[in-house]
N, CA, C and O atoms as a Maestro MAE file, in Angstrom:
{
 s_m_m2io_version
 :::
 2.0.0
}

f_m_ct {
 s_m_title
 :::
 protein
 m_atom[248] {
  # First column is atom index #
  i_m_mmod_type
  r_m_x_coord
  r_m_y_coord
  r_m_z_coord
  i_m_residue_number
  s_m_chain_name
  s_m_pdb_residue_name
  s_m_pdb_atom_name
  i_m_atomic_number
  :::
  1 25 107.763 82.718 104.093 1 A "UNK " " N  " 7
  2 3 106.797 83.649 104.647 1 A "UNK " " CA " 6
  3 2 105.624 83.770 103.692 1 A "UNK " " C  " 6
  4 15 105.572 84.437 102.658 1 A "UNK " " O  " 8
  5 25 104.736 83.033 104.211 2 A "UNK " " N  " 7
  6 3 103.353 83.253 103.424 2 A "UNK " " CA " 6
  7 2 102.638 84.871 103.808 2 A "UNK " " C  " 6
  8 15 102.585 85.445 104.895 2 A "UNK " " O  " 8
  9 25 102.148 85.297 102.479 3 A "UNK " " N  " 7
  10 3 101.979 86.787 102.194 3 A "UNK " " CA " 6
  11 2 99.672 86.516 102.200 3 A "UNK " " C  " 6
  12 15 99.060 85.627 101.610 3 A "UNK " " O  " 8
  13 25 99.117 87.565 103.009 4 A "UNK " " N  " 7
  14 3 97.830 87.226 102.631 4 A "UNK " " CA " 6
  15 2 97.586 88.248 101.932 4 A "UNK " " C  " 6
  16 15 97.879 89.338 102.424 4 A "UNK " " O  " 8
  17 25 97.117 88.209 100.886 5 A "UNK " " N  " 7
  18 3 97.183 89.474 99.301 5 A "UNK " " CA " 6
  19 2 95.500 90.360 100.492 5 A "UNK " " C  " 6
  20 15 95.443 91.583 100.627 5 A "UNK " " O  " 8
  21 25 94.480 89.460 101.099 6 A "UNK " " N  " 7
  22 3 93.329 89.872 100.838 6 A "UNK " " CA " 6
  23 2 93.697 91.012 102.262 6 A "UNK " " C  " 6
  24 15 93.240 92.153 102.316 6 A "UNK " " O  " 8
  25 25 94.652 90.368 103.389 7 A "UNK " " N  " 7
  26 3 95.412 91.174 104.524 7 A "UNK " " CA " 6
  27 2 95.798 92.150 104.067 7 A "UNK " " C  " 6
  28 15 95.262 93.124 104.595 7 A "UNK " " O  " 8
  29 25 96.994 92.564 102.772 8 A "UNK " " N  " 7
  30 3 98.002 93.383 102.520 8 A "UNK " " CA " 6
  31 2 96.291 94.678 101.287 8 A "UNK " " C  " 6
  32 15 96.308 95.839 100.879 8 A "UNK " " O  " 8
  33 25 95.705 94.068 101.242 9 A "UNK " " N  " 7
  34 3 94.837 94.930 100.216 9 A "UNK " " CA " 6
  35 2 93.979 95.653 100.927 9 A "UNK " " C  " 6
  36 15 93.518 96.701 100.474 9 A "UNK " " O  " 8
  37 25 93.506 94.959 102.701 10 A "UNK " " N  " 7
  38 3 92.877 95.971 103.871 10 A "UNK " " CA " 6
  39 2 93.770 96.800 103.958 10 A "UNK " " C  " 6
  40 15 93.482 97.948 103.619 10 A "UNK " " O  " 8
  41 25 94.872 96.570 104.340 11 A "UNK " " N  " 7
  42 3 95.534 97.364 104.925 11 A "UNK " " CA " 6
  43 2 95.950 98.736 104.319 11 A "UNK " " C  " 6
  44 15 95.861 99.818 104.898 11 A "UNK " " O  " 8
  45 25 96.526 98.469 102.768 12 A "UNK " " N  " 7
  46 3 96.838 99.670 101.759 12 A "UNK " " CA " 6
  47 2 95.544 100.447 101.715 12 A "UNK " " C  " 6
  48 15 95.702 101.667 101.763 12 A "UNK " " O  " 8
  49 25 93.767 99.831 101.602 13 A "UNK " " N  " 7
  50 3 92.901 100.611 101.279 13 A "UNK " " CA " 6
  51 2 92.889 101.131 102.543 13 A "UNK " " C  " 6
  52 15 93.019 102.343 102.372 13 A "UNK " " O  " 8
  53 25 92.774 100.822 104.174 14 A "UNK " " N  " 7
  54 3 92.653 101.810 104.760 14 A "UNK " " CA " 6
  55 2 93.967 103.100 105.130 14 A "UNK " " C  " 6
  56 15 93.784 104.217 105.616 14 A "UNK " " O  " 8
  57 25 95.109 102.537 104.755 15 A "UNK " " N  " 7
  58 3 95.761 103.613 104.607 15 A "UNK " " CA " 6
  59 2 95.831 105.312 103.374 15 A "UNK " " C  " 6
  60 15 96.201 106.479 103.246 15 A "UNK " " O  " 8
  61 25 95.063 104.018 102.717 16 A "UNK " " N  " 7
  62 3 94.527 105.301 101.365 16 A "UNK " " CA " 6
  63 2 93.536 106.099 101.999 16 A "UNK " " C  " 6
  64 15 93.790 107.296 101.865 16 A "UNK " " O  " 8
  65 25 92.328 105.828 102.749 17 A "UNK " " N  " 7
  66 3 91.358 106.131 103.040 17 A "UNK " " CA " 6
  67 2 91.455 107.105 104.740 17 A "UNK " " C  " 6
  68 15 90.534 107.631 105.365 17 A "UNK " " O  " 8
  69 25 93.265 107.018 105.141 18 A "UNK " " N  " 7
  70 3 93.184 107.810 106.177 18 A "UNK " " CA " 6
  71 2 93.813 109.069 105.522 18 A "UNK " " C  " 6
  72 15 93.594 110.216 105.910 18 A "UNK " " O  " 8
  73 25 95.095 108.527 103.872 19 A "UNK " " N  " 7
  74 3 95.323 109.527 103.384 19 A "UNK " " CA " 6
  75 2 93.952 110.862 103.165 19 A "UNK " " C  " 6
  76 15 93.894 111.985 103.666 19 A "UNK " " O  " 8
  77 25 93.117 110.255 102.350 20 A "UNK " " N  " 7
  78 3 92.204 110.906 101.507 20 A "UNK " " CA " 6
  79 2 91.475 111.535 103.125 20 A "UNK " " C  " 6
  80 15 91.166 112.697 102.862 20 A "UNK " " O  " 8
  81 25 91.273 111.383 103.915 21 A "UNK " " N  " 7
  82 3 89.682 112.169 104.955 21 A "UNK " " CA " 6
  83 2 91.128 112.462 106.056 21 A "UNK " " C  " 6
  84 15 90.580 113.176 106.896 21 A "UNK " " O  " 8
  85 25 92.247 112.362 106.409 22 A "UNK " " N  " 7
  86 3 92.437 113.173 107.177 22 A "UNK " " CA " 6
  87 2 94.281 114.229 106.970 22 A "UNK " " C  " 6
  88 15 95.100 114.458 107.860 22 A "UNK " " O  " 8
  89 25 94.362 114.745 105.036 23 A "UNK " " N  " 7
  90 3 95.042 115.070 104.631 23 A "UNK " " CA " 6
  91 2 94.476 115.825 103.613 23 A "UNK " " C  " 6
  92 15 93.329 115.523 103.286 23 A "UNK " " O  " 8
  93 25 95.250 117.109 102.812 24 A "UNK " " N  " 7
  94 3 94.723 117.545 102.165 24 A "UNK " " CA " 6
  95 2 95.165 117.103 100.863 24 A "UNK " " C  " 6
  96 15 95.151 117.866 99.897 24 A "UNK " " O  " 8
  97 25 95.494 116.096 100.803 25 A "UNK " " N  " 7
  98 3 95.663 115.568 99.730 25 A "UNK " " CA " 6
  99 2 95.024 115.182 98.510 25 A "UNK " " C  " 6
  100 15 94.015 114.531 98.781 25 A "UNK " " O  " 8
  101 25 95.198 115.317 97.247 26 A "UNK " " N  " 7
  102 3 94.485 115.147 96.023 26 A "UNK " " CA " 6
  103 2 94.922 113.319 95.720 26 A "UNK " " C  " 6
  104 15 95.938 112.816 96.198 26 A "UNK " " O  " 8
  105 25 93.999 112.611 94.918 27 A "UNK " " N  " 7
  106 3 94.098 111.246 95.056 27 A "UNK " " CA " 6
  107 2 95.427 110.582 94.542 27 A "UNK " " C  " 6
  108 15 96.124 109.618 94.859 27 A "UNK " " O  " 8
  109 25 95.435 112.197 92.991 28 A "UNK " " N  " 7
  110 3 96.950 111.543 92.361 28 A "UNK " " CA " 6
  111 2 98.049 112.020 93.356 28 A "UNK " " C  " 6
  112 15 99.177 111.573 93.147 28 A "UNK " " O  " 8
  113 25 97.895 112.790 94.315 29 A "UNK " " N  " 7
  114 3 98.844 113.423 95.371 29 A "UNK " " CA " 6
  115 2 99.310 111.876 96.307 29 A "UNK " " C  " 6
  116 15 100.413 111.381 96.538 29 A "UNK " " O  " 8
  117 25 98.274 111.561 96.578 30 A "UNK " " N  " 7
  118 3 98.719 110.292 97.519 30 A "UNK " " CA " 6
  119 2 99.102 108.744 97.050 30 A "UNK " " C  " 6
  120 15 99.706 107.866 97.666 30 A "UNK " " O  " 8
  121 25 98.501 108.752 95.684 31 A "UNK " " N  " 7
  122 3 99.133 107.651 95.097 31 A "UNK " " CA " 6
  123 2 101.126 107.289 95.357 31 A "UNK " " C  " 6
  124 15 101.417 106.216 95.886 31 A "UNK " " O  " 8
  125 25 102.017 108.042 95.033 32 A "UNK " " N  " 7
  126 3 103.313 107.903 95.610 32 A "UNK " " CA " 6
  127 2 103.653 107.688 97.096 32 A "UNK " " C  " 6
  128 15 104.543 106.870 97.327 32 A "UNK " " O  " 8
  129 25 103.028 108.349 98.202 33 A "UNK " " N  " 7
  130 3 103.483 107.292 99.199 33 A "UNK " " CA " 6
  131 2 102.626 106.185 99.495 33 A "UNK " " C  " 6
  132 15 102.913 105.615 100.548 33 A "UNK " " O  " 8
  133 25 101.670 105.730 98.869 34 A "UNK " " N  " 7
  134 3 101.508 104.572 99.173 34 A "UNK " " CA " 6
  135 2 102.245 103.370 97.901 34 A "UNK " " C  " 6
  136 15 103.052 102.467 98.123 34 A "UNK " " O  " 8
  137 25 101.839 103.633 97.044 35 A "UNK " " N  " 7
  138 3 103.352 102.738 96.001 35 A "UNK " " CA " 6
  139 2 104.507 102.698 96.622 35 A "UNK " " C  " 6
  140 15 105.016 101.579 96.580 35 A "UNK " " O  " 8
  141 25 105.496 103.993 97.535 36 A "UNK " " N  " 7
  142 3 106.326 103.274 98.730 36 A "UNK " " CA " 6
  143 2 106.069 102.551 99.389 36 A "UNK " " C  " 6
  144 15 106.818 101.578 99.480 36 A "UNK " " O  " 8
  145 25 104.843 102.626 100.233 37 A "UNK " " N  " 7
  146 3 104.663 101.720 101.070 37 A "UNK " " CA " 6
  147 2 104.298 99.923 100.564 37 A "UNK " " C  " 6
  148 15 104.566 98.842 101.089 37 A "UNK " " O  " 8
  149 25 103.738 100.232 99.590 38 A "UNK " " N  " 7
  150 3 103.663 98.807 98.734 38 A "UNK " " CA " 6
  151 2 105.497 97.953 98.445 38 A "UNK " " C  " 6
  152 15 105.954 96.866 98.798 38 A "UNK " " O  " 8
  153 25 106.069 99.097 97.668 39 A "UNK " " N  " 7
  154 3 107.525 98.700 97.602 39 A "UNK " " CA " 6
  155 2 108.459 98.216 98.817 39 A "UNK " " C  " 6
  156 15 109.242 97.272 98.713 39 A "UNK " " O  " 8
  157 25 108.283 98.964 99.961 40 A "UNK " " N  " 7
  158 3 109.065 98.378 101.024 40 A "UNK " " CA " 6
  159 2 108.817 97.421 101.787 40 A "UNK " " C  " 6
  160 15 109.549 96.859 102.602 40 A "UNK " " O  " 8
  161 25 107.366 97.173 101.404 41 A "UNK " " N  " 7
  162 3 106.737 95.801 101.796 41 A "UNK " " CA " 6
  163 2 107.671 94.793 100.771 41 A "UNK " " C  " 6
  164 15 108.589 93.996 100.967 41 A "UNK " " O  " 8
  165 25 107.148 95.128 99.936 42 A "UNK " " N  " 7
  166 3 108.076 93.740 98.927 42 A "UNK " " CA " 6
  167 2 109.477 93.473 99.032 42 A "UNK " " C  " 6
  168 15 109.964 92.343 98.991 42 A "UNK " " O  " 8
  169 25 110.110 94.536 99.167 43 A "UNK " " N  " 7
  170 3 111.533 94.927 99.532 43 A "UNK " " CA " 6
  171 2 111.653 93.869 101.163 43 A "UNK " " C  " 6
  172 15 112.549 93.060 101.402 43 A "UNK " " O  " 8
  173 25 110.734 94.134 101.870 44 A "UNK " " N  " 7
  174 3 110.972 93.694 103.007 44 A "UNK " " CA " 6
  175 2 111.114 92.449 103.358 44 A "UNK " " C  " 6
  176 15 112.000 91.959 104.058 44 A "UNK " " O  " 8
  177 25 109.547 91.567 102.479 45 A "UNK " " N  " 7
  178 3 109.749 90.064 102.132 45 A "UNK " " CA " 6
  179 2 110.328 89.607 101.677 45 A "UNK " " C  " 6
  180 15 110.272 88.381 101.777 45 A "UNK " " O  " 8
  181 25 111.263 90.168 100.888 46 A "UNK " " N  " 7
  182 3 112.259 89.276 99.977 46 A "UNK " " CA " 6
  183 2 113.163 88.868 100.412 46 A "UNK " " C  " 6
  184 15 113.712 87.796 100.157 46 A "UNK " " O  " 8
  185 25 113.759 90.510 101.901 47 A "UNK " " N  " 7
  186 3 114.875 90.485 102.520 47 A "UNK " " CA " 6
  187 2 114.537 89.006 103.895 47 A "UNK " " C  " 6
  188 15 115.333 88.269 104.479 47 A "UNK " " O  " 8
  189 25 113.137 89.103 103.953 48 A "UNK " " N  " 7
  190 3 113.015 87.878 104.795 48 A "UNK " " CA " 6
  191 2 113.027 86.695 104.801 48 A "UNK " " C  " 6
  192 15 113.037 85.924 105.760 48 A "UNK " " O  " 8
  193 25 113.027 86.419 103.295 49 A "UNK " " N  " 7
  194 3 113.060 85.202 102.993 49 A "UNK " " CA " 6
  195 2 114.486 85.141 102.069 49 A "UNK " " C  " 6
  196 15 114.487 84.062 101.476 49 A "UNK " " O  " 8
  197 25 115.587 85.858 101.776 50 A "UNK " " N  " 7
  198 3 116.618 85.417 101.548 50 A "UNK " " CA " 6
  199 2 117.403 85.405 103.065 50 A "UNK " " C  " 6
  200 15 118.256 84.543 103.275 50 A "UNK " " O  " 8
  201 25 117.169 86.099 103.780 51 A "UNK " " N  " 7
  202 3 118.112 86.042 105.067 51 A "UNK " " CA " 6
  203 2 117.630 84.796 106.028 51 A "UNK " " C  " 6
  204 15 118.138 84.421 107.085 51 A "UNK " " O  " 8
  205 25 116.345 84.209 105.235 52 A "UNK " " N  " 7
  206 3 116.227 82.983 106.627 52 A "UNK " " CA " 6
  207 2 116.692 81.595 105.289 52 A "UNK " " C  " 6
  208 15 116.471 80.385 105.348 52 A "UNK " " O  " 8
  209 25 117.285 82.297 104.343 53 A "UNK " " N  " 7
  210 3 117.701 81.123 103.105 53 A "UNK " " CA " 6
  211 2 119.285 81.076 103.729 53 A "UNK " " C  " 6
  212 15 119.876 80.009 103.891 53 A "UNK " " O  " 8
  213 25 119.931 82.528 104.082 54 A "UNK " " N  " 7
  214 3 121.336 82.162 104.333 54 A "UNK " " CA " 6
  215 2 121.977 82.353 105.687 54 A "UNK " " C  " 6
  216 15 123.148 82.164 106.017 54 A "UNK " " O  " 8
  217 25 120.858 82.804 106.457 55 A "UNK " " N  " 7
  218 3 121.404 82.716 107.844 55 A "UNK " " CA " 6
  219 2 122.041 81.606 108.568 55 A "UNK " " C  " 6
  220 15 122.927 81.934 109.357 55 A "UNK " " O  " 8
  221 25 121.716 80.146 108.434 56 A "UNK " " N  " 7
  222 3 122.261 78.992 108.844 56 A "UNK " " CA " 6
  223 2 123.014 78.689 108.228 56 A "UNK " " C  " 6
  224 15 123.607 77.639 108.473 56 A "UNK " " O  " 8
  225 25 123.458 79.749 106.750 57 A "UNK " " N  " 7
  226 3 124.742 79.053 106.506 57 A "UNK " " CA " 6
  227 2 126.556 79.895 106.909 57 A "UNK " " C  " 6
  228 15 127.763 79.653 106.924 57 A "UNK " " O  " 8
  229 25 125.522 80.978 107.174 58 A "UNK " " N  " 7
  230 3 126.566 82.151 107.572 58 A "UNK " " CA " 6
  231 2 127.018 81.906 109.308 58 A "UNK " " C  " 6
  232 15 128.034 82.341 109.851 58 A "UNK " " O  " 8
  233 25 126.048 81.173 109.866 59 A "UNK " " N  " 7
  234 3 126.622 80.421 111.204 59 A "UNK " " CA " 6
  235 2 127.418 79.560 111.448 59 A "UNK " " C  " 6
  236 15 128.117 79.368 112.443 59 A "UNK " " O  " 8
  237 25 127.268 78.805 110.135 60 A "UNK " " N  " 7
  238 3 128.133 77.489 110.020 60 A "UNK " " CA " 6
  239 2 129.651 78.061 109.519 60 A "UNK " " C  " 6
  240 15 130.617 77.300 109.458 60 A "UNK " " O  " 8
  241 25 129.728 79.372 109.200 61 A "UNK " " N  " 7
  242 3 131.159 79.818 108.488 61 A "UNK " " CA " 6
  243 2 131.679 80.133 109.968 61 A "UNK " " C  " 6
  244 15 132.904 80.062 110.069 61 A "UNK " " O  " 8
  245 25 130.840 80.538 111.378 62 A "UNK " " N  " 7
  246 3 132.013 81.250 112.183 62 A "UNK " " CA " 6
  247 2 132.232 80.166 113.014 62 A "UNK " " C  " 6
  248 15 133.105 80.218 113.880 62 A "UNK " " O  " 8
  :::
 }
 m_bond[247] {
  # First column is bond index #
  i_m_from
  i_m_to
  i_m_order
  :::
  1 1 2 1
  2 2 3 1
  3 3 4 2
  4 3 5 1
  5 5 6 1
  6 6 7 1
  7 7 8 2
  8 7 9 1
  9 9 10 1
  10 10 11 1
  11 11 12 2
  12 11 13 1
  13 13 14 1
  14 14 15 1
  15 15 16 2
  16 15 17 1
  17 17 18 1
  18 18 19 1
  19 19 20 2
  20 19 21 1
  21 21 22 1
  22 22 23 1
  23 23 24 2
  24 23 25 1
  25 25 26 1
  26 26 27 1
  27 27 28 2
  28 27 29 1
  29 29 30 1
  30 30 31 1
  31 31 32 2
  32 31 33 1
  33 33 34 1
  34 34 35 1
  35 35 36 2
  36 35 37 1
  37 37 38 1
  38 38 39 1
  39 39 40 2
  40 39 41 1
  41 41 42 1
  42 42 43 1
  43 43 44 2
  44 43 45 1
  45 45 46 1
  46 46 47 1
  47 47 48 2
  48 47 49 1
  49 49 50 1
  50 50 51 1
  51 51 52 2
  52 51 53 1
  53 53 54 1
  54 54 55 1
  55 55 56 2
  56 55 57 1
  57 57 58 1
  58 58 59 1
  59 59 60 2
  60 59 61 1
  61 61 62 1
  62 62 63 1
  63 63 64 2
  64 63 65 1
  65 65 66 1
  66 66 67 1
  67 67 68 2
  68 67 69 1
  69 69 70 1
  70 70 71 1
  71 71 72 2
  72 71 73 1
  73 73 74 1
  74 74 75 1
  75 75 76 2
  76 75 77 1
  77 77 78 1
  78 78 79 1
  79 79 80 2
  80 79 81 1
  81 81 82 1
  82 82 83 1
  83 83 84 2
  84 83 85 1
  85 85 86 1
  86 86 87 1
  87 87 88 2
  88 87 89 1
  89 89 90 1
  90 90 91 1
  91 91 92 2
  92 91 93 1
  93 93 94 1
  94 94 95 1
  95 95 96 2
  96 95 97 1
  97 97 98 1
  98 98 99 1
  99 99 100 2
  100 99 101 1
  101 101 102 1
  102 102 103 1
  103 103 104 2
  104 103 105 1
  105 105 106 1
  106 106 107 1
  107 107 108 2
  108 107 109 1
  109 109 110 1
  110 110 111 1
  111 111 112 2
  112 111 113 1
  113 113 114 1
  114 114 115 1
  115 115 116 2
  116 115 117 1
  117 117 118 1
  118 118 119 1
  119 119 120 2
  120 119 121 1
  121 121 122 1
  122 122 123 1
  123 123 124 2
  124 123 125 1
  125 125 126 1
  126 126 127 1
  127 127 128 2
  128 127 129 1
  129 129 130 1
  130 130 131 1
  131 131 132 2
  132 131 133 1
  133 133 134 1
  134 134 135 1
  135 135 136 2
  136 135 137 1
  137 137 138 1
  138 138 139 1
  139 139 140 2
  140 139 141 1
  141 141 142 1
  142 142 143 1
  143 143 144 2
  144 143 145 1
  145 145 146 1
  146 146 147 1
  147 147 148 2
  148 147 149 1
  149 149 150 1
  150 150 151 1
  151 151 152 2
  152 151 153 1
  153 153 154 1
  154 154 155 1
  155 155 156 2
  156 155 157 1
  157 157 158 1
  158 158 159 1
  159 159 160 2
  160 159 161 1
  161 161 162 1
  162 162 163 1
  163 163 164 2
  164 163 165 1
  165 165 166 1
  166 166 167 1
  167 167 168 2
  168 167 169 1
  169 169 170 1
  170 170 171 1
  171 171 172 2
  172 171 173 1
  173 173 174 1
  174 174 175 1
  175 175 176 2
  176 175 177 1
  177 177 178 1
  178 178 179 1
  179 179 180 2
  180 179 181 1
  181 181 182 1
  182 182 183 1
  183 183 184 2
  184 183 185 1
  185 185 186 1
  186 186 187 1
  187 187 188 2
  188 187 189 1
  189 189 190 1
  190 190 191 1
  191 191 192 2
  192 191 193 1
  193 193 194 1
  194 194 195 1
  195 195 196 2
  196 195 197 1
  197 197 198 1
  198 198 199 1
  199 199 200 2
  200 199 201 1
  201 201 202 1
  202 202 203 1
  203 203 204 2
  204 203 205 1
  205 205 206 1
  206 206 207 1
  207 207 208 2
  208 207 209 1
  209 209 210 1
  210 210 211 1
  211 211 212 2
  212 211 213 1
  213 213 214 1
  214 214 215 1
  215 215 216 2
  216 215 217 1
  217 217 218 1
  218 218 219 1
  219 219 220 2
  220 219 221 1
  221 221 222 1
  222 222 223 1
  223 223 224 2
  224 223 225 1
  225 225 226 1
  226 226 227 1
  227 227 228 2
  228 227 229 1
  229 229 230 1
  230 230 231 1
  231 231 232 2
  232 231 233 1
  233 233 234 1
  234 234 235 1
  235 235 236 2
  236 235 237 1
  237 237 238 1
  238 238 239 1
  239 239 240 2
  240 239 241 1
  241 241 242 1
  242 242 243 1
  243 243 244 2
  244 243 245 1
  245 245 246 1
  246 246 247 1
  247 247 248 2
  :::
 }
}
């Protein structure tokens, strides 16, 4: 799974930018859920690319 850094860097700034204008949030306030949201992204790719590493072999066991 190819990752586009310049895709994943729109996307976090406009989620920062709906934090900041439609929350009352302070900047260091919103920094933590978006570092989640960064993390479960990574969390997510990894899980996608080890499960399409062992899925054909976990077929071949049943």
């Amino acid at each position: 799974m190819v990752v586009d850094l310049n895709d994943v860097s729109r996307t976090l700034l406009k989620a920062a930018e709906q934090l900041w204008t439609n929350t009352a949030l302070r900047p260091d306030q919103y920094a933590e859920p978006v570092l989640a949201l960064i993390a479960l992204r990574q969390m997510a790719a990894k899980f996608e690319a080890v499960h399409a590493e062992l899925a054909p072999k976990s077929k071949a066991l049943i």
